[in-house]
C-alpha positions in Angstrom: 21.7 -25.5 26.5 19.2 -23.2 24.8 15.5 -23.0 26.7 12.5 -24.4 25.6 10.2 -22.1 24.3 6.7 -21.6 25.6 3.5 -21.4 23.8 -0.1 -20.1 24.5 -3.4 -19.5 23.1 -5.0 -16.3 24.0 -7.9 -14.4 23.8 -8.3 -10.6 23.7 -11.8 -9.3 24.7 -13.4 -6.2 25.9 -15.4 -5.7 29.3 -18.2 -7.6 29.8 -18.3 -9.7 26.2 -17.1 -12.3 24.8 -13.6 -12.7 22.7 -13.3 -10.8 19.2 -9.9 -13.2 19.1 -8.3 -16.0 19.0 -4.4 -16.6 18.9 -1.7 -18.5 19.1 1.7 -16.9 20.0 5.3 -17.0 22.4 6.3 -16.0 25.3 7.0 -12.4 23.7 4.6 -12.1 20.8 1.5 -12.7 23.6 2.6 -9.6 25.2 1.7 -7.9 22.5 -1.7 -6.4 22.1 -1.7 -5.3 18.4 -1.7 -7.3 15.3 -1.4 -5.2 12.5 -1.9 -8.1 9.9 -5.5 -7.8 10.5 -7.3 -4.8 10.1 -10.4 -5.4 12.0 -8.2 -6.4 14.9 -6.7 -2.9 15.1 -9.9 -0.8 14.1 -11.1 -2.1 17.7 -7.6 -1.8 19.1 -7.9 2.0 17.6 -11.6 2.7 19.1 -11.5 1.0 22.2 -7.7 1.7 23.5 -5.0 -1.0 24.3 -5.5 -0.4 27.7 -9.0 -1.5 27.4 -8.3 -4.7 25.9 -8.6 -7.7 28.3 -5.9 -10.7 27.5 -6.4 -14.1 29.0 -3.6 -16.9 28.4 -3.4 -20.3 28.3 -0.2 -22.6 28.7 0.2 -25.1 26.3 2.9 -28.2 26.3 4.3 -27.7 23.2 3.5 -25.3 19.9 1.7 -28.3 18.0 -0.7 -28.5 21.5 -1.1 -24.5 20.8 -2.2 -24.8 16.9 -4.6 -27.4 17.7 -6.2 -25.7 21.0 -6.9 -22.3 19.0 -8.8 -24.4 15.9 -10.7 -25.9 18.4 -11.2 -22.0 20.7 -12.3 -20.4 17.1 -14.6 -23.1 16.2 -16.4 -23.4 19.8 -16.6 -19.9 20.1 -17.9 -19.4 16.3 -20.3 -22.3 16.8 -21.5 -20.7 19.9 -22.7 -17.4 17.9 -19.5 -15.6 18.6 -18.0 -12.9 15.9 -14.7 -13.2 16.1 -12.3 -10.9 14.1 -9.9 -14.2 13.2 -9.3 -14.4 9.0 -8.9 -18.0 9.2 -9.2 -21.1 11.3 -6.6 -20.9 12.8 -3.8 -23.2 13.3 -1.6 -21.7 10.4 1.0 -19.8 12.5 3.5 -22.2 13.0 7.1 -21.4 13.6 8.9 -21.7 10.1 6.4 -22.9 8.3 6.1 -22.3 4.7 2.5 -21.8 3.7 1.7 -23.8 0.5 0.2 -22.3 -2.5 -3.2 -24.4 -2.2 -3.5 -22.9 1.7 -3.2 -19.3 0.3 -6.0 -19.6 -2.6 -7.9 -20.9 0.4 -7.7 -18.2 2.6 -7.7 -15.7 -0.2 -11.1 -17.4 -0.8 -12.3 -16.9 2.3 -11.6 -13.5 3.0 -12.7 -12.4 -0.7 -16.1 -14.0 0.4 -16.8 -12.6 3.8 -20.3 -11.2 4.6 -20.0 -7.2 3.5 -20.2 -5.3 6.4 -23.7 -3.2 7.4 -24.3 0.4 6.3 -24.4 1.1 10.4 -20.9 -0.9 10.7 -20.1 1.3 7.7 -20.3 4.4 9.6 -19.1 3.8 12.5 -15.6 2.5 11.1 -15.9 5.9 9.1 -16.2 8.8 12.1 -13.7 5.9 14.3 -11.3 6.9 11.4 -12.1 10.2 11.5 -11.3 10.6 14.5 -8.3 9.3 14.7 -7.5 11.1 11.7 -8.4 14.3 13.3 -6.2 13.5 16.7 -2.9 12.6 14.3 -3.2 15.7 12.1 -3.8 17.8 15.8 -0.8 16.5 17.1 1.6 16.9 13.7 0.1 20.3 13.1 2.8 23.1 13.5 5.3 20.2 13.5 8.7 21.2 11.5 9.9 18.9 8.9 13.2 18.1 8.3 14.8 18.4 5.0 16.3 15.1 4.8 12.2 13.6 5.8 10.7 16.0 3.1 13.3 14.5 0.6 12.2 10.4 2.2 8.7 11.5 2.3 8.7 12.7 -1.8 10.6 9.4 -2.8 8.1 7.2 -1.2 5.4 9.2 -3.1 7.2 9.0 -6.2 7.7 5.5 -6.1 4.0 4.9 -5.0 2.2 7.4 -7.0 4.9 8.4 -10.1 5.4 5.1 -12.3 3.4 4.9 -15.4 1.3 1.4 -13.8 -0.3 3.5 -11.1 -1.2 6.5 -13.2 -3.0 3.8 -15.6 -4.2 1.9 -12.9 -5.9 5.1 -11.0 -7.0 6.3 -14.6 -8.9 3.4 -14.8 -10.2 3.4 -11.5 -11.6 7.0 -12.2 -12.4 6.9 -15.8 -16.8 7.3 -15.9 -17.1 7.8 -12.3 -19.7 10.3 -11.3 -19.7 12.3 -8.4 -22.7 13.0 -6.3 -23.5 16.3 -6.1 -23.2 15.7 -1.8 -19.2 14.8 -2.7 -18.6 17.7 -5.3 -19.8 20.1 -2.2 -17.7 18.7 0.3 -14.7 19.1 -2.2 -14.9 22.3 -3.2 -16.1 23.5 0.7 -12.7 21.3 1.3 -10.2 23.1 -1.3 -12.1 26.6 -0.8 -9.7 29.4 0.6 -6.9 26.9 0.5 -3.7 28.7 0.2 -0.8 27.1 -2.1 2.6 27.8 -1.1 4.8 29.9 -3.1 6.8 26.6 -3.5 3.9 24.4 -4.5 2.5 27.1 -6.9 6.4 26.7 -8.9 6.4 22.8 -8.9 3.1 22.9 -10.4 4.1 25.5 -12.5 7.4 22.8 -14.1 5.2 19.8 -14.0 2.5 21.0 -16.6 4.8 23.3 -18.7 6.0 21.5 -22.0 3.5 18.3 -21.0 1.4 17.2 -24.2 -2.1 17.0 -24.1 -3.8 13.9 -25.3 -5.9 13.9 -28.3 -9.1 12.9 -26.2 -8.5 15.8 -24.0 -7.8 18.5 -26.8 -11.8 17.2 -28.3 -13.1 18.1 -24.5 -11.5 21.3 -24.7 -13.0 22.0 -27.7 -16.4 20.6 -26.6 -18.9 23.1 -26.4 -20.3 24.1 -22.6 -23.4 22.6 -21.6 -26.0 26.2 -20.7 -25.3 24.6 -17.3 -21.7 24.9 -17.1 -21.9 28.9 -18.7 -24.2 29.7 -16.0 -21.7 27.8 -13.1 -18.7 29.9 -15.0 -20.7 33.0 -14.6 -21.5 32.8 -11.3 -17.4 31.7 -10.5 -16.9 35.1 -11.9 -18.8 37.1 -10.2 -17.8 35.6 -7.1 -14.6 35.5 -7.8 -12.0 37.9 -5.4 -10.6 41.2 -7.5 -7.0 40.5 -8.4 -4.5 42.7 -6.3 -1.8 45.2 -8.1 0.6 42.3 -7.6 -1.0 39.4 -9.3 -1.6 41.8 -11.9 2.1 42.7 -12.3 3.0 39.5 -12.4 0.5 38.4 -15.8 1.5 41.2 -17.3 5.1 40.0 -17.1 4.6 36.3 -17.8 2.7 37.5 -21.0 5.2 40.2 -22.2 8.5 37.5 -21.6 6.0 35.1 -24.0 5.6 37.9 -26.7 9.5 38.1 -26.2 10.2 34.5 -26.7 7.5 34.4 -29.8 9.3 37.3 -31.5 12.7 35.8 -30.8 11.7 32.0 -32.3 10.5 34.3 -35.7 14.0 35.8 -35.7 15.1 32.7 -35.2 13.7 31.3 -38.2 
């Protein structure tokens, strides 16, 4: 005869405050700290540490008695002036249950109309991120990449980034939007002295040869420079490093194998 499962409502807290959730799980599931479903619920996870996280249980009789005690934990705890990071009410994670449409558009509703968080909230999700950003890229740096996980890595960016949807879709997005002059630094401090690889130079090399250019962007290339942009252009320039005997070489090649091809296509013809 199989077991009966048990069921509890938890809480996860930190030190010295009150919960920040609520939740209803098994025997295993309560074991485990993170829920990445909700986002909030891991930004503290990420800042504060799972082994900071405090986790108190409560038995319940059966899973119905656990659905009903966490509505009634979230709406105490939320009456009493507590911010919990919960996206609902609770009392939707039944086992098997099939959410219907109408309880979707509700909780869509809800989460599309939660209070925006403060600038201070802002920023303090941003250098948490940061952080953790820094730490991964520290630990993968000097890492060796298979093949066969290059090869995975590009497909998932293909299929992400390379149909015709997304490229609309982030056109859109980008289309009129104008850069402080704060994030134009920070790029170009960013992509300054940034070394291509001999590989990344060729790929970019296939990907723009033989690609059309739109009609709107042939009227911007024609567009004449704002005194503004001369002056920036100038000032590139000057700046700019002196090309070695190689990358000379090189441009002097690439534009005697064009001559060749243009004399070979009059032939041709």
């Amino acid at each position: 005869m199989k077991k009966s499962e048990n069921y509890y409502v938890y809480t996860h807290s930190l030190a010295g405050k009150p919960p920040f959730y609520v939740g209803k799980a098994n025997e295993n599931r309560v074991k485990r700290i993170y829920r990445l479903h909700n986002r909030h619920h891991t930004r503290i996870i990420e800042k504060y540490g799972k082994e900071n996280i405090i986790v108190k249980t409560m038995l319940c009789r059966d899973e119905q008695h656990a659905l009903d005690l966490e509505v009634k934990m979230i709406a105490a705890l939320r009456n009493g002036g507590v911010k919990l990071v919960n996206m609902t009410d609770g009392g939707e994670g039944a086992s098997g249950v099939v959410i219907s449409e109408s309880t979707r558009e509700k909780m869509r509703y809800a989460q599309k109309n939660r209070p925006s968080p403060s600038i201070d909230t802002k920023r303090k999700t941003s250098e948490s991120m940061k952080k953790i950003s820094h730490e991964i890229s520290a630990k993968l740096k000097g890492r060796p990449v298979s093949e066969k996980t290059r090869e995975k890595m590009s497909i998932t960016q293909k299929r992400i980034c390379g149909t015709e949807e997304r490229k609309e879709l982030c056109s859109k997005i980008h289309k009129g939007k104008v850069l402080s002059e704060e994030t134009r630094y920070k790029i170009s401090k960013a992509m300054k002295g940034r070394k291509l690889s001999d590989n990344t130079k060729n790929n970019m090399s296939i990907a723009k040869k033989g690609k059309p250019l739109s009609d709107e962007h042939k009227l911007k290339m024609k567009k004449p420079k704002s005194q503004e942009a001369r002056q920036n252009m100038a000032i590139a320039q000057k700046m700019r490093k002196p090309i070695s005997e190689e990358t000379r070489l090189k441009m002097i090649a690439s534009r005697m194998a064009y001559i060749e091809k243009i004399k070979n296509t009059s032939g041709a013809q």
